[in-house]
C-alpha positions in Angstrom: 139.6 -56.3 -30.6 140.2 -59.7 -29.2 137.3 -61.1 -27.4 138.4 -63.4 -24.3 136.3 -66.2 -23.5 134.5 -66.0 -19.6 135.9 -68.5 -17.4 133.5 -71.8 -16.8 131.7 -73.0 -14.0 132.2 -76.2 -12.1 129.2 -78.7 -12.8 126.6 -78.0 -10.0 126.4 -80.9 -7.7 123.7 -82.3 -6.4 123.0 -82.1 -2.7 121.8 -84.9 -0.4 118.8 -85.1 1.5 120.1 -84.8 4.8 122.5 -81.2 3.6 119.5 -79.6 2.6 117.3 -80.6 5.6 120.9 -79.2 7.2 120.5 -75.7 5.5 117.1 -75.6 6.2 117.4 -76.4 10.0 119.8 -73.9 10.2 119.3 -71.3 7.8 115.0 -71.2 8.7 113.5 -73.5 11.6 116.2 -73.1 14.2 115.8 -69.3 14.2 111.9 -69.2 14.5 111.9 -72.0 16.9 110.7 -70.5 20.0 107.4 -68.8 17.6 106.5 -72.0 15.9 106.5 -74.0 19.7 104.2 -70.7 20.7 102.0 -71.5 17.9 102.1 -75.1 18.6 100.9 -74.6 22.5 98.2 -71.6 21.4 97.1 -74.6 18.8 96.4 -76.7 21.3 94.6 -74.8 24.1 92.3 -73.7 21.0 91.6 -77.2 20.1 91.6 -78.8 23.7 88.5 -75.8 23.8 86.6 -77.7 21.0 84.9 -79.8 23.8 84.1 -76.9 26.3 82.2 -75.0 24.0 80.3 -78.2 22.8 79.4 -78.8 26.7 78.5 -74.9 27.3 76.5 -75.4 24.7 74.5 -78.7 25.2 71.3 -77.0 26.5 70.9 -75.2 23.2 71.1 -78.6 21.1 68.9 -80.0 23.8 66.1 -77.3 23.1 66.0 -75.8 26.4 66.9 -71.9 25.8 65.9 -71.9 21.8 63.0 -73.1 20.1 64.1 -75.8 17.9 63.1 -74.5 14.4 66.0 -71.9 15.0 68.3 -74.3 16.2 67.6 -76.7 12.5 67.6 -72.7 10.9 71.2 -71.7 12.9 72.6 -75.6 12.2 71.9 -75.3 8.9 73.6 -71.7 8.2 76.8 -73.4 10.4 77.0 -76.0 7.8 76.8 -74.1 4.5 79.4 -71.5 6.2 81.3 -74.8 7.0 81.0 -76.2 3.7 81.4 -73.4 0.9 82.6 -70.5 3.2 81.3 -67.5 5.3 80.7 -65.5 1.6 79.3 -68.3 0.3 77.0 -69.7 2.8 75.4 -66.3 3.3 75.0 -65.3 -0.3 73.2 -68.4 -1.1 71.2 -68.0 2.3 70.2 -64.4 2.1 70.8 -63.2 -2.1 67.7 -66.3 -3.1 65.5 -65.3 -0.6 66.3 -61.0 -1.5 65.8 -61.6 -5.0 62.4 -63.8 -4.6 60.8 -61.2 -2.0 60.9 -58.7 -4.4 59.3 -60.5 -7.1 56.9 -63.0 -5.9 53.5 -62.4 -5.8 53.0 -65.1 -3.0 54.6 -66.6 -0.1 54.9 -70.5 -1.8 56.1 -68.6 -5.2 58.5 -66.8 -3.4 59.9 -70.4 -1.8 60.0 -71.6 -5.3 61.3 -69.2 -6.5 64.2 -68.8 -3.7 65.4 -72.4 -4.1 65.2 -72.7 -8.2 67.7 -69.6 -7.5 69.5 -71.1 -5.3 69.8 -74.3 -7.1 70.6 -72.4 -10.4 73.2 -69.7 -8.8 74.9 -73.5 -7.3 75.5 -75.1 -10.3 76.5 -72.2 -12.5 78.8 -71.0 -9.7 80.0 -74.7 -9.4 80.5 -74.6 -13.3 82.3 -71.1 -13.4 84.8 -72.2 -10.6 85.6 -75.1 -12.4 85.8 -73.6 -15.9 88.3 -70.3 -14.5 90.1 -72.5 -11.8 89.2 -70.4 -9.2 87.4 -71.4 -5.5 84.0 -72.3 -5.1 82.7 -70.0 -2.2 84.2 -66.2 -3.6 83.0 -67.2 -6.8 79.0 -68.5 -5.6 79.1 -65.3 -3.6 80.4 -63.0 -6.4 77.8 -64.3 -8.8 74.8 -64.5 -6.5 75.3 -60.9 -5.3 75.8 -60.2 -9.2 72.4 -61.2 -9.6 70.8 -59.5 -7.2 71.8 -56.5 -8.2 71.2 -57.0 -11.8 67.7 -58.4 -11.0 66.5 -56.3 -7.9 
């Protein structure tokens, strides 16, 4: 039995710049053209609404149809969910507060209580994320709901 060798390969060349932009032109944007300028307009129009809904909703910031502590208390929840997430904005929002009403024996030990939670939940959340490489907001929510279930 005679083994035969398998014919070789030419060296791979390298490609320029401008023939891979060329393949990718053709081969990907050219084709889905027409849906990325559709996207591009609907982009726009939601953007360009930015500053309607700010001026429809003026008279709220102003404090003429809601009493201001619920516009500080709706501000507030608009900037957690801004910040760490709809999951985690309302964990740390509602689990805190769940866990202290059903253990505090008062209304200031319940506060206390709700914010050294909070606070706690936070940076162990903050330290887990970092430690496992995983986001901040699934992982504050996952662990505060955690706890309330444990605890409650």
């Amino acid at each position: 039995m005679t083994m035969t060798k398998a014919p070789s390969l030419p060296p791979a060349r390298a490609h320029t710049s401008r023939e891979l932009f060329g393949r990718y032109w053709r081969g990907y944007l050219r084709p889905h053209l027409p849906v990325m300028l559709l996207a591009f307009v609907v982009m726009m129009i939601e953007g360009s609404t930015l500053g309607l809904l700010s001026y429809m909703l003026s008279p709220v910031a102003t404090g003429l149809a809601v009493d201001k502590t619920y516009l500080i208390a709706a501000l507030t929840l608009a900037l957690a969910t801004m910040t760490m997430g709809v999951m985690g904005g309302f964990a740390l929002v509602f689990v805190p507060a769940w866990i202290a009403f059903r253990r505090a024996g008062s209304w200031r030990r319940g506060l206390m209580m709700a914010v050294l939670i909070g606070v706690v939940g936070y940076v162990t959340a903050f330290i887990l994320a970092l430690w496992l490489d995983q986001p901040f907001g699934p992982v504050l929510a996952l662990l505060l709901v955690t706890l309330g279930l444990v605890i409650a």
